[in-house]
C-alpha positions as a LaTeX table, in Angstrom:
\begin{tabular}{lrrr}
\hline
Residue & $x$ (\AA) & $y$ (\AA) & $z$ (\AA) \\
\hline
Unk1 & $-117.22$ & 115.63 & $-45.43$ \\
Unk2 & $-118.23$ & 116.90 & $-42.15$ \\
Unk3 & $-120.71$ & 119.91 & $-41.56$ \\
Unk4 & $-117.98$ & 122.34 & $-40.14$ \\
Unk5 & $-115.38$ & 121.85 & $-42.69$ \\
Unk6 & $-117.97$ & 121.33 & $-45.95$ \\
Unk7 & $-119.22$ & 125.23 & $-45.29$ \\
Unk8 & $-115.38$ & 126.39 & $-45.09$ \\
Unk9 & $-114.51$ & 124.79 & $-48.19$ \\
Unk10 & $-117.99$ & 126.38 & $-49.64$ \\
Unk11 & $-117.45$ & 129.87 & $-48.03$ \\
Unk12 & $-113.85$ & 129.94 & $-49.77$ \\
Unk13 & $-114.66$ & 128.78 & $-52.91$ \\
Unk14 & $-117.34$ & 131.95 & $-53.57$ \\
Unk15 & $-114.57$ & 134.72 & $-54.45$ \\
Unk16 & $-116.04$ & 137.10 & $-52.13$ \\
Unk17 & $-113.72$ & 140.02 & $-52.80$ \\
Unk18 & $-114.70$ & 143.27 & $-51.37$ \\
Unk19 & $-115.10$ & 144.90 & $-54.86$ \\
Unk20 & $-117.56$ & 142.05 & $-56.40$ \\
Unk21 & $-120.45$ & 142.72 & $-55.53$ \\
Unk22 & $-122.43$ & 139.62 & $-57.27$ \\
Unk23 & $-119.74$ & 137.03 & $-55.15$ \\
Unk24 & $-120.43$ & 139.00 & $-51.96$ \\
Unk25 & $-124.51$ & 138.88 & $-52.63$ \\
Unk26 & $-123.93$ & 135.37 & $-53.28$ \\
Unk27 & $-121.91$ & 134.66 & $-49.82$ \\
Unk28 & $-124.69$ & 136.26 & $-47.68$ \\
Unk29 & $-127.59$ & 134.27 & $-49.62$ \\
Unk30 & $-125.13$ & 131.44 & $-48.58$ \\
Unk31 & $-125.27$ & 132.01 & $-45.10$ \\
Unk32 & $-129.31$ & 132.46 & $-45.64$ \\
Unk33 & $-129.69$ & 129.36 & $-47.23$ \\
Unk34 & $-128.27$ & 127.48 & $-44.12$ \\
Unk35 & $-130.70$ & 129.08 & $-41.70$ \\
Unk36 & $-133.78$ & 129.04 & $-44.56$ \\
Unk37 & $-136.98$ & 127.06 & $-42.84$ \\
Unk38 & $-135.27$ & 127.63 & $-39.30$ \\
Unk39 & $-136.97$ & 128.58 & $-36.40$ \\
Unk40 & $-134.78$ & 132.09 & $-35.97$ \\
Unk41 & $-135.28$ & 135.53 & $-36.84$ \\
Unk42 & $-132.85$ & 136.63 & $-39.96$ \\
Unk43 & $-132.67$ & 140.34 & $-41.04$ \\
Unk44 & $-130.74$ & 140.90 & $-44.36$ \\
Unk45 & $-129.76$ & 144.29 & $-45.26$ \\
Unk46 & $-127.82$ & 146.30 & $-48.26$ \\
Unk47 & $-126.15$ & 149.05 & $-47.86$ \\
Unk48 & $-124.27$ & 150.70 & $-50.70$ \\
Unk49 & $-124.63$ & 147.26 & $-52.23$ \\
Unk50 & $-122.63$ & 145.27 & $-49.73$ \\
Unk51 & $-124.76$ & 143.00 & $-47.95$ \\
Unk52 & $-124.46$ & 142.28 & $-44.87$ \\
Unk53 & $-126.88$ & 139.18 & $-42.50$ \\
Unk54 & $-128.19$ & 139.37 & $-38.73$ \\
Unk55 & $-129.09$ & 136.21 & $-36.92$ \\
Unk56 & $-130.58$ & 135.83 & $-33.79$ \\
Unk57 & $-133.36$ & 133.17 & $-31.79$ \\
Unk58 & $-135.19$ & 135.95 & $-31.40$ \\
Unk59 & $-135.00$ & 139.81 & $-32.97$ \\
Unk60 & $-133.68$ & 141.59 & $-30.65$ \\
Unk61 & $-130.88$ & 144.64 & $-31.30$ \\
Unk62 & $-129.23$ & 144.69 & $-27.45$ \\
Unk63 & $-128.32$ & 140.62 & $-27.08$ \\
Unk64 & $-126.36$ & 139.85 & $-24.66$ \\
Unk65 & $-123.85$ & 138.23 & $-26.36$ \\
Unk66 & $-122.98$ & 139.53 & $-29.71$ \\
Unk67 & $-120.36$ & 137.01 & $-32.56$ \\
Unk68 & $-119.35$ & 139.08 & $-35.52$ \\
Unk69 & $-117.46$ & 138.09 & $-38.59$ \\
Unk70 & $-116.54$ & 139.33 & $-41.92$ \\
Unk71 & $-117.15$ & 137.44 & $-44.98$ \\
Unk72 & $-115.32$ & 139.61 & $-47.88$ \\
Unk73 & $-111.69$ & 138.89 & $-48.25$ \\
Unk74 & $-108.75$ & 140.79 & $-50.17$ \\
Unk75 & $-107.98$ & 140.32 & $-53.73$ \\
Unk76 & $-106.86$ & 137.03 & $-55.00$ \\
Unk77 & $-103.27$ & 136.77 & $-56.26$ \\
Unk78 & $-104.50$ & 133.52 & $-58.38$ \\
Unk79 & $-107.46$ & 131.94 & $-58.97$ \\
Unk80 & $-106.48$ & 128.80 & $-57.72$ \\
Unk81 & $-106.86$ & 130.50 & $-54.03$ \\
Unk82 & $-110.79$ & 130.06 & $-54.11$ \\
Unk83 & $-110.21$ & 126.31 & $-54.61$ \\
Unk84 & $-109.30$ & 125.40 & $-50.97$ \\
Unk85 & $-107.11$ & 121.92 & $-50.45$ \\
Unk86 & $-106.35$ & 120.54 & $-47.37$ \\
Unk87 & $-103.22$ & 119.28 & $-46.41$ \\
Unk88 & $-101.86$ & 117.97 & $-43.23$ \\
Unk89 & $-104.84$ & 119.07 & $-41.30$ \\
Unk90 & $-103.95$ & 122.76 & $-43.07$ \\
Unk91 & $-107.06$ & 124.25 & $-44.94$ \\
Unk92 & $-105.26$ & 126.38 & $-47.73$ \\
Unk93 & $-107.30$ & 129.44 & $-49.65$ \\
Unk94 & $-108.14$ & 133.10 & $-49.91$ \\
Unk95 & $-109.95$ & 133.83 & $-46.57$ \\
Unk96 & $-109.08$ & 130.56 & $-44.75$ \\
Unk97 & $-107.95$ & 132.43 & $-41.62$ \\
Unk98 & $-109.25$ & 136.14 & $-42.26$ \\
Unk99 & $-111.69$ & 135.06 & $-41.52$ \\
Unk100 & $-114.32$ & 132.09 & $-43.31$ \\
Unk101 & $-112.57$ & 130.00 & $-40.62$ \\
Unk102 & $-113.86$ & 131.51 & $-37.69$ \\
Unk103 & $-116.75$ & 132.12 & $-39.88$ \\
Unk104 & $-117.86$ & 128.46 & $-40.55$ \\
Unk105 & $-116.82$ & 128.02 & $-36.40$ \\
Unk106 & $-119.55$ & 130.55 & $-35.60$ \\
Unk107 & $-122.56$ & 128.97 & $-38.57$ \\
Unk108 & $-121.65$ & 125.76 & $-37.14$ \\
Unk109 & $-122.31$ & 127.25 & $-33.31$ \\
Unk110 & $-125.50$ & 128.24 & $-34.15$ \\
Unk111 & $-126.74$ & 125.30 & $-35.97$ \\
Unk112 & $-125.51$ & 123.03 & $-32.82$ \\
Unk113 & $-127.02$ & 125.37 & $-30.81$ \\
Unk114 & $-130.62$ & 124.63 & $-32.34$ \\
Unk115 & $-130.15$ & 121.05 & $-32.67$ \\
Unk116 & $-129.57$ & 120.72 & $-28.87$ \\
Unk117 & $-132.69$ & 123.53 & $-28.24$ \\
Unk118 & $-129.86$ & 125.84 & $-26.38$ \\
Unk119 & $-132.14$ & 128.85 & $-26.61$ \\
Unk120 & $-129.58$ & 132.01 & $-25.24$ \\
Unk121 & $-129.27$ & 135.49 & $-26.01$ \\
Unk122 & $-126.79$ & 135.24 & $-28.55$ \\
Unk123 & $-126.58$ & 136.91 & $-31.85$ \\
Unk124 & $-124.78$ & 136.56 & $-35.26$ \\
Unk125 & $-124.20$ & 138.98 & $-37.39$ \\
Unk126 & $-122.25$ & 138.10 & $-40.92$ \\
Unk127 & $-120.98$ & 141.60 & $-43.11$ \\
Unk128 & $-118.94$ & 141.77 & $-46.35$ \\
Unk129 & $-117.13$ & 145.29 & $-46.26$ \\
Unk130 & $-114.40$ & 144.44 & $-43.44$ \\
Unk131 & $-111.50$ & 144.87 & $-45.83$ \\
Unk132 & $-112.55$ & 148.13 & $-47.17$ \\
Unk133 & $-113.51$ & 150.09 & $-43.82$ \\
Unk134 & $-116.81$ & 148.41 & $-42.31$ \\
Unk135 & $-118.80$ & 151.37 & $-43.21$ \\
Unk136 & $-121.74$ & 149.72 & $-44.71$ \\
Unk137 & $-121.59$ & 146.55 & $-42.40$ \\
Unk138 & $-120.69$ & 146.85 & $-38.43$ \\
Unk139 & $-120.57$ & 150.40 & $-38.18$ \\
Unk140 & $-124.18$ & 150.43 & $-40.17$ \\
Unk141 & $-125.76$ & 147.90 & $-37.23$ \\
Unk142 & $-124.43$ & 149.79 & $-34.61$ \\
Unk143 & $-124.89$ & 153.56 & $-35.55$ \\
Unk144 & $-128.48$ & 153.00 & $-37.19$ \\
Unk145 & $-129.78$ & 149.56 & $-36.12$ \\
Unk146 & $-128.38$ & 150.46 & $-33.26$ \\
Unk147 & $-127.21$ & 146.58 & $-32.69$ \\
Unk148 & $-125.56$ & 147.45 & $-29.10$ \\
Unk149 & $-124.86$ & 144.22 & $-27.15$ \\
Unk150 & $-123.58$ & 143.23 & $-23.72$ \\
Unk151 & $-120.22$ & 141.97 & $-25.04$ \\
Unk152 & $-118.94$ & 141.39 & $-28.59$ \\
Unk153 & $-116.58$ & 138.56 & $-29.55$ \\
Unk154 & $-114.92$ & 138.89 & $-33.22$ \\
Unk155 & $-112.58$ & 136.02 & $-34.05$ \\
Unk156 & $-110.09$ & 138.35 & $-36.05$ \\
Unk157 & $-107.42$ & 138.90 & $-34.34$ \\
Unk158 & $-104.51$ & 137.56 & $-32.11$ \\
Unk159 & $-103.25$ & 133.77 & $-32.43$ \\
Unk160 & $-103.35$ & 130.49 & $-31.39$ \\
Unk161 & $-106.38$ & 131.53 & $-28.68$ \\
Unk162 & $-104.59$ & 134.46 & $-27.39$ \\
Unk163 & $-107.31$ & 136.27 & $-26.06$ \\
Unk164 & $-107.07$ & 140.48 & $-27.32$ \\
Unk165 & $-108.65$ & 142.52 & $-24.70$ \\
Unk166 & $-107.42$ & 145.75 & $-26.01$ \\
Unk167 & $-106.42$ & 147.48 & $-28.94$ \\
Unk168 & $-104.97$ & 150.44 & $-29.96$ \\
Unk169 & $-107.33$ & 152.92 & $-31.81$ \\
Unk170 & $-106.43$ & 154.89 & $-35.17$ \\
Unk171 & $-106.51$ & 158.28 & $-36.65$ \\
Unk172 & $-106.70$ & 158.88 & $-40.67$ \\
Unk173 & $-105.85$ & 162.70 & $-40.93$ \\
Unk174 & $-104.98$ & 164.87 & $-44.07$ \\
Unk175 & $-103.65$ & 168.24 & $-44.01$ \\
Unk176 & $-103.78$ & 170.86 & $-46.54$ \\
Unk177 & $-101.33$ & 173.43 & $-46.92$ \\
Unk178 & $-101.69$ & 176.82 & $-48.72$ \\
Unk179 & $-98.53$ & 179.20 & $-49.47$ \\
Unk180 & $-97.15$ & 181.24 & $-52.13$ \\
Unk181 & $-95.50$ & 180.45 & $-55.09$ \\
Unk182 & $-92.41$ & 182.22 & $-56.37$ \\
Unk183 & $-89.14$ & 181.42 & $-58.66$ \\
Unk184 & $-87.08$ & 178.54 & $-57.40$ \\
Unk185 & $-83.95$ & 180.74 & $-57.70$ \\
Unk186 & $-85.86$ & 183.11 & $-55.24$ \\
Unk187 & $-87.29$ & 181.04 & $-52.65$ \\
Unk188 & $-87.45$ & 183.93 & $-49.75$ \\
Unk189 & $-90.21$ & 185.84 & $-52.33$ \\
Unk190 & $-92.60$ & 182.88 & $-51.85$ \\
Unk191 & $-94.38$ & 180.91 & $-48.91$ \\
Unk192 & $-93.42$ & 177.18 & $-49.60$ \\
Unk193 & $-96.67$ & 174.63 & $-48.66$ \\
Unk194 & $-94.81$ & 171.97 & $-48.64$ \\
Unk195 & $-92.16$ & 172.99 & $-46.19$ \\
Unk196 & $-94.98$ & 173.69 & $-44.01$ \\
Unk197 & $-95.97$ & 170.51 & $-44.05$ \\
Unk198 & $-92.90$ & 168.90 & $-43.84$ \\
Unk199 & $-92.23$ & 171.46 & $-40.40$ \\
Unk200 & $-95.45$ & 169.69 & $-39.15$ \\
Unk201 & $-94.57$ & 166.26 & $-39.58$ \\
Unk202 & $-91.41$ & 166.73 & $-37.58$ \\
Unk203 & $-93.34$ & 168.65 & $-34.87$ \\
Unk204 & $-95.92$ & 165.67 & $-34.62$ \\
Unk205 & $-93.07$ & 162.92 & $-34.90$ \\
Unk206 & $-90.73$ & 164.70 & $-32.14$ \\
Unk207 & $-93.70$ & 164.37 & $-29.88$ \\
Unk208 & $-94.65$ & 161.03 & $-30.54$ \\
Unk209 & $-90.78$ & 159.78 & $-30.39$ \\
Unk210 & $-91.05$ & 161.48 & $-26.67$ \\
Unk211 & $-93.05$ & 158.72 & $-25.82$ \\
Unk212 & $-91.72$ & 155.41 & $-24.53$ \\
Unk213 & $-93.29$ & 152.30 & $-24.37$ \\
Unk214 & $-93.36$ & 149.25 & $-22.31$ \\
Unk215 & $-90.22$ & 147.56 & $-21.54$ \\
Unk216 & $-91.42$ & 144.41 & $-22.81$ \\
Unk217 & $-93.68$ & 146.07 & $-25.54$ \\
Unk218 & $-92.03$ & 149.27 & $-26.63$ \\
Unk219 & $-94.21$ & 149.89 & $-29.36$ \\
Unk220 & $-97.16$ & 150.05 & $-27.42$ \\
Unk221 & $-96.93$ & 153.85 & $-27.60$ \\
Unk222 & $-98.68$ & 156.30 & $-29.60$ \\
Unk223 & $-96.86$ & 155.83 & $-33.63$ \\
Unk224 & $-97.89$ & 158.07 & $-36.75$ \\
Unk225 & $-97.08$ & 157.22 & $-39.95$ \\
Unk226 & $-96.06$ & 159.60 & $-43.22$ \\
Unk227 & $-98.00$ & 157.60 & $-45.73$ \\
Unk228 & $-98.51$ & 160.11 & $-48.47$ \\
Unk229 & $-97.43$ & 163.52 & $-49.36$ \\
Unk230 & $-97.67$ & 165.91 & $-52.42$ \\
Unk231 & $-96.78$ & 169.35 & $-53.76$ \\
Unk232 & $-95.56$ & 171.02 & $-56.07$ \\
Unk233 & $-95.64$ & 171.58 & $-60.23$ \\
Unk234 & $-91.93$ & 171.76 & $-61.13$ \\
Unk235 & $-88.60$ & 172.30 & $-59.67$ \\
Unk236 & $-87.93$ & 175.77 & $-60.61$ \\
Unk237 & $-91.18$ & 176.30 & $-59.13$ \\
Unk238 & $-92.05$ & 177.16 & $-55.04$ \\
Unk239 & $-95.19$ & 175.22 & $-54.25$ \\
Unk240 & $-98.12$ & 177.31 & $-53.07$ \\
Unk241 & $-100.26$ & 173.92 & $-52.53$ \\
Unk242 & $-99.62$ & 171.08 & $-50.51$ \\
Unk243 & $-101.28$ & 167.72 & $-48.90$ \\
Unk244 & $-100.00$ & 165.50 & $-46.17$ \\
Unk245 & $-101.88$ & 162.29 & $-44.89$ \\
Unk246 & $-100.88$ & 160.83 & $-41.75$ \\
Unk247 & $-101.62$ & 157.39 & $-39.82$ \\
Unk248 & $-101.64$ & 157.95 & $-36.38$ \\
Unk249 & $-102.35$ & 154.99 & $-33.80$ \\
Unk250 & $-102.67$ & 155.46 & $-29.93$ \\
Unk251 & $-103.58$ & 153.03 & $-27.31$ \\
Unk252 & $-105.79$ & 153.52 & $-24.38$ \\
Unk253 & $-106.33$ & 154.83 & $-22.04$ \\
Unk254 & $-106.16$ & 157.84 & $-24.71$ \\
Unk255 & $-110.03$ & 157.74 & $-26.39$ \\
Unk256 & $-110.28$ & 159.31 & $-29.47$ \\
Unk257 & $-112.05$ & 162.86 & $-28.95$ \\
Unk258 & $-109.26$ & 163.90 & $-27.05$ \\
Unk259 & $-106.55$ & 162.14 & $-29.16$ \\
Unk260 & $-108.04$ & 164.36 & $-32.07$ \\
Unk261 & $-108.16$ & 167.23 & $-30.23$ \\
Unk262 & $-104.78$ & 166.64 & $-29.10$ \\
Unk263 & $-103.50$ & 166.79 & $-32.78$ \\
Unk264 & $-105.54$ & 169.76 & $-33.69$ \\
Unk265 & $-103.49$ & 171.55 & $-30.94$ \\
Unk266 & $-100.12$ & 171.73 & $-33.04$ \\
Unk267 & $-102.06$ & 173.97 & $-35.98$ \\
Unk268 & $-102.98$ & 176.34 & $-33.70$ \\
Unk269 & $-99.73$ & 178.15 & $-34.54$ \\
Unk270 & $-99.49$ & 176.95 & $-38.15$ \\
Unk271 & $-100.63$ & 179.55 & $-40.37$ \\
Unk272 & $-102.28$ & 177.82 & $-43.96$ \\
Unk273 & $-102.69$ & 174.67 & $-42.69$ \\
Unk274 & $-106.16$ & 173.04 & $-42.34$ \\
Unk275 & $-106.83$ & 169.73 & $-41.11$ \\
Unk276 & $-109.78$ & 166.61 & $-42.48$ \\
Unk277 & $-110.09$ & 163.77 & $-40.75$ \\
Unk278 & $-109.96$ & 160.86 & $-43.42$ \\
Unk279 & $-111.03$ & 158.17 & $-40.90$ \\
Unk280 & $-110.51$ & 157.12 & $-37.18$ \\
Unk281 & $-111.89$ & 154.41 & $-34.34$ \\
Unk282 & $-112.19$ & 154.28 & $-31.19$ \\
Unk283 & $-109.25$ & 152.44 & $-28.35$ \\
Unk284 & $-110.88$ & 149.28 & $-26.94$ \\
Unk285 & $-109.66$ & 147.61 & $-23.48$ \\
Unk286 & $-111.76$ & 145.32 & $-21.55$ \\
Unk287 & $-110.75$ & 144.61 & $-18.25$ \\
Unk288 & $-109.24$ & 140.72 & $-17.55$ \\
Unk289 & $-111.89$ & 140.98 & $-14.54$ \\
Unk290 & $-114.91$ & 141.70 & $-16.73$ \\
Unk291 & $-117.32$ & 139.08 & $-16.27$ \\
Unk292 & $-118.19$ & 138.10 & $-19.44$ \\
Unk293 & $-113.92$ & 137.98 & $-20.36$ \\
Unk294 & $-113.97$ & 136.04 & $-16.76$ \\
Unk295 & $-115.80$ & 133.36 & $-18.08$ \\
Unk296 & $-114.80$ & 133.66 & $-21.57$ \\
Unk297 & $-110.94$ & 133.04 & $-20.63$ \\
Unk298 & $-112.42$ & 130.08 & $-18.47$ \\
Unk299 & $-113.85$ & 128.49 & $-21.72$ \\
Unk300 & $-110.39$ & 128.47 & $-23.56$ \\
Unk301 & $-108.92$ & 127.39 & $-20.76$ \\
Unk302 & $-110.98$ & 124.26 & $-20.98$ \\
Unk303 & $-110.27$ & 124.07 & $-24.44$ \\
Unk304 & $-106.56$ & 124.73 & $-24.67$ \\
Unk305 & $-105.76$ & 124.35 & $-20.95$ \\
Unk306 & $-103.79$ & 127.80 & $-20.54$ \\
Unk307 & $-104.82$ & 131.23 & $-21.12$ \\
Unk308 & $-102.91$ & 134.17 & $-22.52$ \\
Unk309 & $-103.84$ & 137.60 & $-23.14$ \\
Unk310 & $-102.79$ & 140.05 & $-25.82$ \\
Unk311 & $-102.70$ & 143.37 & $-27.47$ \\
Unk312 & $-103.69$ & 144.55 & $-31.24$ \\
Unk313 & $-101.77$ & 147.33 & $-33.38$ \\
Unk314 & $-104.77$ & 147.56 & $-35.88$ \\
Unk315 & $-107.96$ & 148.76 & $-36.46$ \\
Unk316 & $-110.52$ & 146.45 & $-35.79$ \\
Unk317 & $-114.57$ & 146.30 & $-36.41$ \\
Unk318 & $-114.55$ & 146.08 & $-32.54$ \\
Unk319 & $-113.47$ & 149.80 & $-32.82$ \\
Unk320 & $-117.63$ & 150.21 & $-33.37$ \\
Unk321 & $-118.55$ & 148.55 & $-30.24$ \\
Unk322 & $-116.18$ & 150.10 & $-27.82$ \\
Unk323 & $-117.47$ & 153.62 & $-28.89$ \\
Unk324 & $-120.88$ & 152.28 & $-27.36$ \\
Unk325 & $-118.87$ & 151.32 & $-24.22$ \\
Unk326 & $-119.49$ & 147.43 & $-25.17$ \\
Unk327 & $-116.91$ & 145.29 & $-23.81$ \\
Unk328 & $-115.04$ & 143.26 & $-26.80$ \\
Unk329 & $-112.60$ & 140.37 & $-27.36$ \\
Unk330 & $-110.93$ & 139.30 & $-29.89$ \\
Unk331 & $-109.68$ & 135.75 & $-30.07$ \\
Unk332 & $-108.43$ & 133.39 & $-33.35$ \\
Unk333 & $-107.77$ & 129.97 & $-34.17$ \\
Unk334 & $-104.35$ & 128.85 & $-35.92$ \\
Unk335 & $-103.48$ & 129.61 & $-39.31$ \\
Unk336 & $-101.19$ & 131.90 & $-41.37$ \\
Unk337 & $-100.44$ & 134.05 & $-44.46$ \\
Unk338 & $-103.23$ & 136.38 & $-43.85$ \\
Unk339 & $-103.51$ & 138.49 & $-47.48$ \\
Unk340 & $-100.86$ & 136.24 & $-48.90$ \\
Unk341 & $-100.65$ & 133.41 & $-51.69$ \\
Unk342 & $-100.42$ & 130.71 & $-49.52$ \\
Unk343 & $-103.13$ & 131.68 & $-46.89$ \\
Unk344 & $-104.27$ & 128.74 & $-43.95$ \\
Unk345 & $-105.62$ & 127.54 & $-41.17$ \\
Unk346 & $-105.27$ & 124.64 & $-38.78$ \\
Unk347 & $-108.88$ & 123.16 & $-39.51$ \\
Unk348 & $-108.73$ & 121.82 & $-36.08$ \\
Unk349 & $-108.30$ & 124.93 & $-34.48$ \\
Unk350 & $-111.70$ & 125.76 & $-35.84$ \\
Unk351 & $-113.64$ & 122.93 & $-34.05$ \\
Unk352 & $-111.70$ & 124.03 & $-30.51$ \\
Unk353 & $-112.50$ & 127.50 & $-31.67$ \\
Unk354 & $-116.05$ & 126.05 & $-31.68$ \\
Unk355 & $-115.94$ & 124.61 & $-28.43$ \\
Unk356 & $-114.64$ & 127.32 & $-26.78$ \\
Unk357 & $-117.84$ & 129.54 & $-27.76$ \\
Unk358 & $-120.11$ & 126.38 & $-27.04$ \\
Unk359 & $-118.54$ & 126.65 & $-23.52$ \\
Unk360 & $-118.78$ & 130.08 & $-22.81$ \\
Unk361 & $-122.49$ & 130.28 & $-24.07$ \\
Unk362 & $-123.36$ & 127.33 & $-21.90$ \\
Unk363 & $-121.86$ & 129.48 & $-18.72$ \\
Unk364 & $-124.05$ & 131.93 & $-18.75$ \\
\hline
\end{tabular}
């Protein structure tokens, strides 16, 4: 079995699911192992118990290029999904495509890179909380390591080498709505919180349906989403208490301070009403005449022989980068069923994924 493929089928077949803990110690000391008695500097951290590994030639916390990957996964619907098969060139198992593919890709980079004593700026850095927010892996590096290179590249998004240079940022809010309760047969003696609420979602979607989108993308617009809401004791009863939590998305060029304060603007005459921000991150676009994307879309171009940009709906740990102002692409082999019971990838995909990076490194 061949290097590339041999660490797939070993990265799949730890059941690194973002809620075990021992699995995802044991896929970073994985990744450590491979590197152990090499020549590079390796920084392993914990943080709230998920682990996370940073890779490098040399320490150094502003490289100029910057590969990231995620090595949790989702739950498994069967066991049998951490026993990865191959068939027809398919390589079938939890985290096959999201994203130990593009994982083993980027381990096997490096190691080529030693073996052929390509010494560039280049970094790797391996986490294991992706699935559940990031918050102890990417956005740890960047906001205290302060791991701020010249341009990121996550394989985790688009297809088929579509290159993503730009992606629409998100906004977690939750409202909380205070009236006054009063008999159900009397309704105009009370102050009902969840009317309130239910005013402010159709204030907030009547301005986001005002919107339109591109004629050959119309959902590239701002969207928000009513993904929970609650209030209430009984039937008989008008609620004095209330909570809403919306998902809104917005692409750039809105950024996200004034995207949030933007939102905050419709309370101002909503008495009762206060607002928490649950979660958010940051619009990314990088510019198809970037440099670094100029000679990145050159390298899969010499893979694949085309190149095609695209666009991403969701939340990405690129979102941590573009805060910084570091330009980031997103890029992914072939493969299918992400989260699902028959989850694979086009093994390859993985060695022109491989290439591609090999390519671009050796351009600079």
């Amino acid at each position: 079995m061949d290097r590339l493929k041999r660490i797939l089928f070993d990265l799949i077949r730890i059941p690194s699911e973002s809620n075990n803990l021992k699995a995802l110690e044991e896929v970073i000391e994985y990744v450590e192992e491979i590197f152990k008695d090499k020549s590079i500097y390796v920084e392993k951290v914990r943080v709230n118990g998920k682990p996370s590994i940073f890779l490098a030639f040399e320490k150094n916390y502003n490289p100029e290029i910057l590969f990231a990957g995620h090595l949790d996964v989702v739950p498994a619907d069967y066991e049998y999904q951490f026993n990865p098969t191959l068939e027809n060139g398919r390589v079938y198992g939890r985290g096959a495509f999201d994203m130990k593919g593009s994982c083993a890709s980027m381990i096997t980079l490096f190691l080529e890179l030693m073996e052929r004593n390509i010494r560039k700026d280049v970094s790797f850095l391996f986490t294991t909380d992706e699935e559940v927010g990031s918050k102890d892996g990417v956005e740890f590096w960047v906001k205290e390591k302060n791991l701020i290179p010249k341009f990121a590249i996550i394989p985790d998004g688009g297809f088929d080498f579509k290159i993503i240079n730009e992606g629409k940022g998100v906004l977690h809010v939750k409202f909380k709505a205070k009236g006054r309760s009063a008999h159900g047969s009397t309704p105009w003696e009370g102050e009902n919180a969840a009317e309130k609420l239910i005013d402010l979602y159709r204030d907030y979607k009547i301005w986001v349906d005002s919107f339109k989108g591109e004629e050959e993308e119309p959902n590239w617009k701002i969207t928000v989403s009513l993904g929970k809401i609650s209030s209430g004791k009984a039937v008989n009863i008008v609620p004095s208490e209330g909570e809403m939590e919306l998902d809104f998305r917005f692409p750039p060029p809105w950024r996200l301070r004034e995207f949030e304060e933007k939102i905050r603007e419709f309370l101002k005459d909503k008495e009762g009403i206060v607002m928490e921000v649950k979660s958010s991150g940051e619009t990314f676009y990088t510019p198809r005449d970037n440099p670094y994307l100029m000679k990145f879309s050159e390298a899969v171009k010499k893979v694949k022989k085309r190149v095609e940009f695209g666009r991403i709906y969701g939340a990405t740990d690129g979102r941590f980068f573009a805060e910084r102002g570091v330009p980031v692409v997103l890029i992914y082999g072939v493969g299918g069923g992400i989260h699902g019971s028959d989850e694979w990838v086009d093994l390859k995909s993985l060695y022109e994924l491989k290439e591609v990076f090999f390519n671009f490194l050796e351009s600079l």
